[in-house]
C-alpha positions in Angstrom: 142.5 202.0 167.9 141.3 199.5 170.7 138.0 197.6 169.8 136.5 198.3 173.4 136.1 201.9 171.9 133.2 200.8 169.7 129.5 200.3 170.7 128.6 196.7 169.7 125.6 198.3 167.9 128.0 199.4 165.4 129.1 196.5 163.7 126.2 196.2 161.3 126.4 199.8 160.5 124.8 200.6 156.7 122.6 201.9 154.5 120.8 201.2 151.5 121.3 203.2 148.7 118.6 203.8 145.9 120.8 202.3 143.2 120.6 198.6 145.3 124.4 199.7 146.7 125.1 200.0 150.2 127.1 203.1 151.9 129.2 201.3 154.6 129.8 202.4 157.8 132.6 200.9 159.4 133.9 201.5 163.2 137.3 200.2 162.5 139.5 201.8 159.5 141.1 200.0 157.1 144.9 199.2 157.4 148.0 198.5 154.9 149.5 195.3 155.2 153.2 195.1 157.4 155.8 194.5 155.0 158.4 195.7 157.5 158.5 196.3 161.1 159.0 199.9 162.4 161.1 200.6 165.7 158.3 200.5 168.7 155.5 198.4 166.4 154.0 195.7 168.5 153.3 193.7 165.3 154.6 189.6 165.1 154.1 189.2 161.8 155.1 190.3 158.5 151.8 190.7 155.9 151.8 191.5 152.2 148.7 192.0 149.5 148.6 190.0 146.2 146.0 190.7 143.4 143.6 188.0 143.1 141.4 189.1 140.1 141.9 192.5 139.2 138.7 192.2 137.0 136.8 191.7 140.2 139.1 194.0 142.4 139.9 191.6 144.7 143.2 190.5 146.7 145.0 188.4 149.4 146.7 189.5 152.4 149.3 186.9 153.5 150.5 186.7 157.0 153.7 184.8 157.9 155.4 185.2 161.4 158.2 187.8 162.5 160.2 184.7 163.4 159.0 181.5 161.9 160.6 178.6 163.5 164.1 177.4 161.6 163.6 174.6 159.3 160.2 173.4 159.6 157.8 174.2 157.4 154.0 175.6 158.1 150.5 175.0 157.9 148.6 177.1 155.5 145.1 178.8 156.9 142.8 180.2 154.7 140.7 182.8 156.2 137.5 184.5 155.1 136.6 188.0 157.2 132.8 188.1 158.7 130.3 190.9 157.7 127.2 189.0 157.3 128.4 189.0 153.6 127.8 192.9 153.3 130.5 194.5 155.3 134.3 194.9 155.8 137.5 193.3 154.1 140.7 191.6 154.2 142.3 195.5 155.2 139.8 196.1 158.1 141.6 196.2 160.9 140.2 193.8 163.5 140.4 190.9 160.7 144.0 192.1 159.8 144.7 191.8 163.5 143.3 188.6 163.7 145.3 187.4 161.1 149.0 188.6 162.2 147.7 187.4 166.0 147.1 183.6 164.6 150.1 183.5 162.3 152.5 184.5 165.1 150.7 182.2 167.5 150.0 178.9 165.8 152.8 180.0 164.0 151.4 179.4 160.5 150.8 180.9 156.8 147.6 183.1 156.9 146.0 183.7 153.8 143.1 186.7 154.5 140.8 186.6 151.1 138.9 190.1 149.9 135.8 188.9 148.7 133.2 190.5 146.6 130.7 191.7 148.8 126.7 191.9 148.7 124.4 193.3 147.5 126.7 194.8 145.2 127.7 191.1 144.5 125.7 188.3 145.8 125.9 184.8 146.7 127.3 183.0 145.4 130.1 185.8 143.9 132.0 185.3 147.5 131.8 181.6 147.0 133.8 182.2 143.3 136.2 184.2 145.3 137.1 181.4 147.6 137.3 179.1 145.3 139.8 181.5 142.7 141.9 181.9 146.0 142.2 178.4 146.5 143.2 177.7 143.2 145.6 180.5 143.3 147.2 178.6 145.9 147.1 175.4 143.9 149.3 176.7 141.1 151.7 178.5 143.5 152.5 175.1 144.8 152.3 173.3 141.1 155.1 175.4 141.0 156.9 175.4 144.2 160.2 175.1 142.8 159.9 177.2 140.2 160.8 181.1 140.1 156.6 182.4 139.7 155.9 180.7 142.9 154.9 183.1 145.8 158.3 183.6 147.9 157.2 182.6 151.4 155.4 179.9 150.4 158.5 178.7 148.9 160.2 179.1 151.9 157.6 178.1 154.2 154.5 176.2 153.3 153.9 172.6 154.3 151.2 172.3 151.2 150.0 169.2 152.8 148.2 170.8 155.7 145.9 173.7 154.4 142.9 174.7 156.1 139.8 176.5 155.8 138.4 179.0 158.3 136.3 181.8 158.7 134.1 183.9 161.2 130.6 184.3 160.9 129.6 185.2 157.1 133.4 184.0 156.6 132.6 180.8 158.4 129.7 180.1 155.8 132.2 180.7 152.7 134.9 178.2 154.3 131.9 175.7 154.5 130.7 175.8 151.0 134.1 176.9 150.1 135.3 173.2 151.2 132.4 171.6 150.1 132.9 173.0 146.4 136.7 171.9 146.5 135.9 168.4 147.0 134.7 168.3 143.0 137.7 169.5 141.3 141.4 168.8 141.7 143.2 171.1 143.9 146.5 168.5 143.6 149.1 168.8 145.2 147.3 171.0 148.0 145.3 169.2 150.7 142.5 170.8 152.6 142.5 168.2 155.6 140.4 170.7 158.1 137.8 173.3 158.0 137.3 176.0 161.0 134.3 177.9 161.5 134.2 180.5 164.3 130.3 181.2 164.9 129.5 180.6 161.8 127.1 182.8 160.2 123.8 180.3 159.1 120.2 180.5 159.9 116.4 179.4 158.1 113.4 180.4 157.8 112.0 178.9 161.0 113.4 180.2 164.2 115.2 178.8 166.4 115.0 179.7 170.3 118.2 181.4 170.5 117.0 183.8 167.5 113.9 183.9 169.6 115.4 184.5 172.7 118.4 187.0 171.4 115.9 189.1 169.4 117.1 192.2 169.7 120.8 190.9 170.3 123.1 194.0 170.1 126.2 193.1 168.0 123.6 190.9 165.7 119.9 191.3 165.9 117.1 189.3 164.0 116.2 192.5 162.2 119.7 193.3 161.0 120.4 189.3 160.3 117.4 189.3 158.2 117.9 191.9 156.3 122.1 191.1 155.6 120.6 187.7 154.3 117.8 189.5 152.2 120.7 191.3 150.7 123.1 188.3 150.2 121.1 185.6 149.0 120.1 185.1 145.3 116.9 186.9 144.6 113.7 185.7 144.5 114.7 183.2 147.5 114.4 182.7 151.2 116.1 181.7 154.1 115.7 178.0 153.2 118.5 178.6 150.5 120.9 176.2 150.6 123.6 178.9 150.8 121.5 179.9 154.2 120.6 176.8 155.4 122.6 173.6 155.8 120.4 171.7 157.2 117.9 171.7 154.5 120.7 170.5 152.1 121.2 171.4 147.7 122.6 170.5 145.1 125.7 172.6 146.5 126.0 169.4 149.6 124.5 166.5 147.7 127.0 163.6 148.3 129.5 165.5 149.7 129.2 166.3 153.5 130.5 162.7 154.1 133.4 163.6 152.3 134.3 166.7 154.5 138.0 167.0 156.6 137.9 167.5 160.2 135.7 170.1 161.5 136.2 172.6 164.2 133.2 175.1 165.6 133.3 177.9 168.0 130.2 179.1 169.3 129.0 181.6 172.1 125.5 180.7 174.5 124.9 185.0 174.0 124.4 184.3 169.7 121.6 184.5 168.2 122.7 182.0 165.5 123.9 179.6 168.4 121.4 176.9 167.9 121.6 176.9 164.7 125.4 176.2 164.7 124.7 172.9 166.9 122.1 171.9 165.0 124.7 171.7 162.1 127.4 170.0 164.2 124.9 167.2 165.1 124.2 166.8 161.3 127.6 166.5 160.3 128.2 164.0 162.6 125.2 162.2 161.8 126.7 161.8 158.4 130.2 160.7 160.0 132.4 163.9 160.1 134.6 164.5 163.0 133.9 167.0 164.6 135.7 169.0 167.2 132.9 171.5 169.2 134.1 174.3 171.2 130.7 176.1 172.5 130.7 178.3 176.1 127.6 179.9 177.5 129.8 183.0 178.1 130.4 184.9 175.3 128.4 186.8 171.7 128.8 187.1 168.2 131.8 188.6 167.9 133.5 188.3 171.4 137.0 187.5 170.0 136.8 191.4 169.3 136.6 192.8 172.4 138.1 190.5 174.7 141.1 189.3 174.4 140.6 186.4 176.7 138.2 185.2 174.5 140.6 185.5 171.0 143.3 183.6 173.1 141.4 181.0 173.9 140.1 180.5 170.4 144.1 180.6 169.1 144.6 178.1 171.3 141.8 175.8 170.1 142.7 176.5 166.8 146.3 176.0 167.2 145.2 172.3 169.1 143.1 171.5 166.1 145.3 172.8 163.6 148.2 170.9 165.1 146.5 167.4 165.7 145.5 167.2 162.4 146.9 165.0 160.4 
């Protein structure tokens, strides 16, 4: 199924059930992982699923290349799928694409979390999610040597280089994701970057690029709204500090100083554009490094349909990912 089949007005496709559940409507199907390569599949990477909490019916995908490189170990990305925190999963097949695409390209260990979505779930349940999968990681490498510890991790994971990243609503769980991992021990595992590809963030004042992109196709203000109405914790606004950084929480208090290298990716055709500098400039301002990556061409979403626009973001990532130190 090629992504330039479906209308860009299809990506926040649901509907709100009387019971406070959503019926889903997803353009692109859901796909098994690739735990062996069939004769004529274009695949570069191997992928398997691993429970994460049954309880919660959750899981990882993990991604490793077709051909890692011979005695060299690899970085370990974390990835969290978009969805404005109501849609998709680690299955669907654009984010399962994305995955195999930037663990054969980097080459690197991806781990694709299936998070507890809203409203079924809200904020901060995907948060908890992040945080179990990190932790899962942790005692995987506690036990590196040992004969419970995950098999290609084992074999292939450099535990000193993990990262954090995530597009849109997935870019706001690697945020707080991060931010909450700086208050507990995650030893021997080191989160030393965080990647956030147009991350999804926004207030209650509007900025011009909400203004301007109103009716954006792939993510308009009504839709936004409404996907943040159904995520946040109820009884609150878009001033939450799960919504807006800026603003600041208890969630960021003394923290954001403490945050690894940052890398953003942002698109002059996003409605939440603006919103994404404006958090860039106040990370710096509080002395994080920051690597920004914005172009006036491009949307929410690009990376989907044009495969330019993925490559050149694999290629930023695999800069960032491989200059960090």
């Amino acid at each position: 199924m090629l992504a330039s089949s479906v209308k860009l007005t299809d990506l926040c496709d649901f509907v709100e059930n009387p019971d406070g559940s959503l019926t889903r409507n997803s353009p692109f199907p859901d796909v098994p992982p690739t735990e062996q390569i069939t004769p004529g599949s274009k695949e570069l990477s191997l992928s398997k699923d691993i429970p994460l909490n049954p309880n919660n019916k959750t899981f990882l995908r993990l991604f490793r290349p077709l051909n890692p490189p011979q005695n060299t170990k690899l970085p370990l990305i974390i990835y969290f799928h978009g969805g404005g925190f109501v849609l998709y999963s680690a299955a669907t097949l654009v984010f399962h694409q994305t995955c195999s695409d930037m663990a054969s390209h980097f080459p690197a260990l991806v781990l694709s979390v299936d998070y507890r979505l809203a409203p079924e779930h809200r904020l901060p349940a995907a948060y908890e999610d992040a945080m179990e999968s990190i932790k899962w990681v942790q005692k995987q490498v506690l036990d590196i040597n040992g004969p419970s510890c995950e098999p290609w991790f084992k074999e292939y994971l450099d535990f000193s280089r993990c990262f954090l990243m995530g597009m849109s609503a997935g870019g706001n769980i690697a945020y707080h994701a991060n931010l909450l991992a700086l208050n507990i021990d995650i030893k021997p595992l080191k989160i030393i970057g965080l990647i956030l590809n147009v991350p999804y963030f926004s207030a209650v004042t509007r900025t011009e690029s909400e203004k301007t992109l109103i009716h954006d196709p792939v993510l308009p203000l009504a839709i936004s709204d409404r996907m943040w109405a159904l995520s946040l914790p109820e009884d609150t606004d878009r001033d939450h500090e799960y919504c807006n950084p800026i603003v600041g929480g208890s969630l960021e208090k003394n923290k954001i100083e403490r945050l690894p290298r940052c890398f953003f990716r942002g698109y002059g055709g996003d409605p939440l554009v603006d919103k994404q500098k404006k958090l860039v400039k106040m990370l710096e301002s509080r002395g994080v490094y920051v690597v920004a990556r914005f172009d006036e061409d491009g949307f929410h979403g690009v990376e989907i349909f044009d495969p330019a626009k993925a490559k050149a973001l694999y290629d930023y990532v695999k800069e960032f990912v491989y200059t960090t130190v």
